[in-house]
C-alpha positions in Angstrom: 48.2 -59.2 22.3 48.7 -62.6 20.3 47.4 -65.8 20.9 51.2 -67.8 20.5 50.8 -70.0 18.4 53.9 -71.7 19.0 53.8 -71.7 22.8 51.0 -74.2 24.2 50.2 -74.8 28.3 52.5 -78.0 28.2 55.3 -76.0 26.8 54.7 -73.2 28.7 54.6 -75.4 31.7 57.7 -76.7 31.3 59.7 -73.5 31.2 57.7 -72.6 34.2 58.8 -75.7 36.2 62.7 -75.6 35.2 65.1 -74.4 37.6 67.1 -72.0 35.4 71.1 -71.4 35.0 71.7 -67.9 36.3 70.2 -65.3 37.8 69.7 -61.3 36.8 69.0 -58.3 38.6 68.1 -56.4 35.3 66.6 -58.2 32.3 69.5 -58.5 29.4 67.5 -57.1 26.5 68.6 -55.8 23.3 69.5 -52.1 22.8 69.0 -51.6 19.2 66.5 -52.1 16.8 67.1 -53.6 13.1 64.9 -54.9 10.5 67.0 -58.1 9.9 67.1 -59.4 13.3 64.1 -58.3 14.7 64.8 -57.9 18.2 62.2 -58.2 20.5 60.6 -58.6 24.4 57.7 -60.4 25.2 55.6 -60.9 28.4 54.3 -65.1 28.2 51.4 -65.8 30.0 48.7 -68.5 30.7 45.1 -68.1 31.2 43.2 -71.4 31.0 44.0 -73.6 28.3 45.8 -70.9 26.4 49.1 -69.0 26.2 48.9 -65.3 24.9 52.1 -63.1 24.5 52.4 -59.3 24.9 55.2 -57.4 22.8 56.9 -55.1 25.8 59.2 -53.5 23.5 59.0 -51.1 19.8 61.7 -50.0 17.6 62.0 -46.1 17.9 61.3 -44.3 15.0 64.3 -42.1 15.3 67.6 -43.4 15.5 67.6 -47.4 15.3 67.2 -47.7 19.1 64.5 -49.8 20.8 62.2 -48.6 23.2 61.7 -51.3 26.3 58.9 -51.4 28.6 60.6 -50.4 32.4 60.6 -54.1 33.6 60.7 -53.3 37.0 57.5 -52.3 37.1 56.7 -55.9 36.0 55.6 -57.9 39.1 54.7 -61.6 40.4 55.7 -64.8 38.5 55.9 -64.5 34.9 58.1 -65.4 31.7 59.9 -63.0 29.5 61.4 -64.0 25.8 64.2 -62.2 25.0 64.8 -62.1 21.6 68.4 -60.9 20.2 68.4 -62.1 16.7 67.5 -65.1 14.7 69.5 -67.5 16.7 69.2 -66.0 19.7 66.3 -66.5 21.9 66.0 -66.7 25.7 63.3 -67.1 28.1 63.5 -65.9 32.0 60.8 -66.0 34.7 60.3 -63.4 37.2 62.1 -64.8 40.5 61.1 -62.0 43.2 63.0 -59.0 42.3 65.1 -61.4 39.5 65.2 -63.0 36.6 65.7 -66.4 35.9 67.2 -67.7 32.7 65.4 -71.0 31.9 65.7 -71.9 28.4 67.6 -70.8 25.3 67.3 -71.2 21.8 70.6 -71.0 19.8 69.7 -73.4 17.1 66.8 -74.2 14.9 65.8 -77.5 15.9 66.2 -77.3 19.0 65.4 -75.2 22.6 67.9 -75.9 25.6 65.8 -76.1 28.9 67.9 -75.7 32.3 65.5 -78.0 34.1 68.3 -79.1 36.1 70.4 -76.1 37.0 73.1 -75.4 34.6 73.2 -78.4 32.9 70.3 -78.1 29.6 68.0 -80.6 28.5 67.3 -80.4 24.7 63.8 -80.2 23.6 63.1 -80.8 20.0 61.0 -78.1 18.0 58.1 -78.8 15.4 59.8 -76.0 13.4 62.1 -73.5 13.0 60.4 -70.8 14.6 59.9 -70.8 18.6 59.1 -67.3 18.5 54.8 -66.3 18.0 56.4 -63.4 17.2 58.5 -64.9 14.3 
């Protein structure tokens, strides 16, 4: 566990609020495992007046694959981040038995939330590094 740093109750209140753009059945997480983009997933969660994240995924030490936590067994409201590489960040909330995609980060300034349906609103970042993970 990790206090995130980056991640603050308004922040983390406004992915919760936003609508999302799609839905999932299964969580679109990455596969492999490399030490240049880091891949990663991340349980977000708020307890008072702080956010703390959980790593839910490992590299393996075997063949370059990465080991996932079984998501299904993840239950009631809560966000993900996804991470896929250094330009590739996205955030889902637990829907019932889906996942919501809510925001996306694709650029280093700044973090597209879909508090509107499919249509993003930019939010500025105070740095280059959304991540706590980063």
């Amino acid at each position: 566990m990790v206090a995130c740093e980056l991640f603050d109750t308004d922040t983390y209140n406004v992915l919760w609020l936003a609508v999302g753009s799609s839905s999932h059945r299964n969580l679109p997480v990455p596969k492999h495992w490399n030490s240049v983009d880091r891949p990663h997933v991340a349980l977000v969660e708020s307890a008072g007046d702080r956010v703390f994240c959980f790593l839910l995924s490992q590299p393996s030490e075997n063949n370059g694959e990465m080991w996932v936590r079984d998501l299904a067994s993840v239950q009631g409201n809560v966000l993900v981040e996804v991470k896929h590489n250094n330009s590739d960040y996205r955030y889902y909330r637990r829907d019932g038995q889906n996942w919501t995609m809510i925001a996306e980060k694709r650029d280093q300034f700044f973090v597209d939330v879909y508090q509107r349906g499919s249509y993003p609103i930019a939010v500025a970042t105070l740095n280059d590094n959304w991540s706590a993970f980063d």
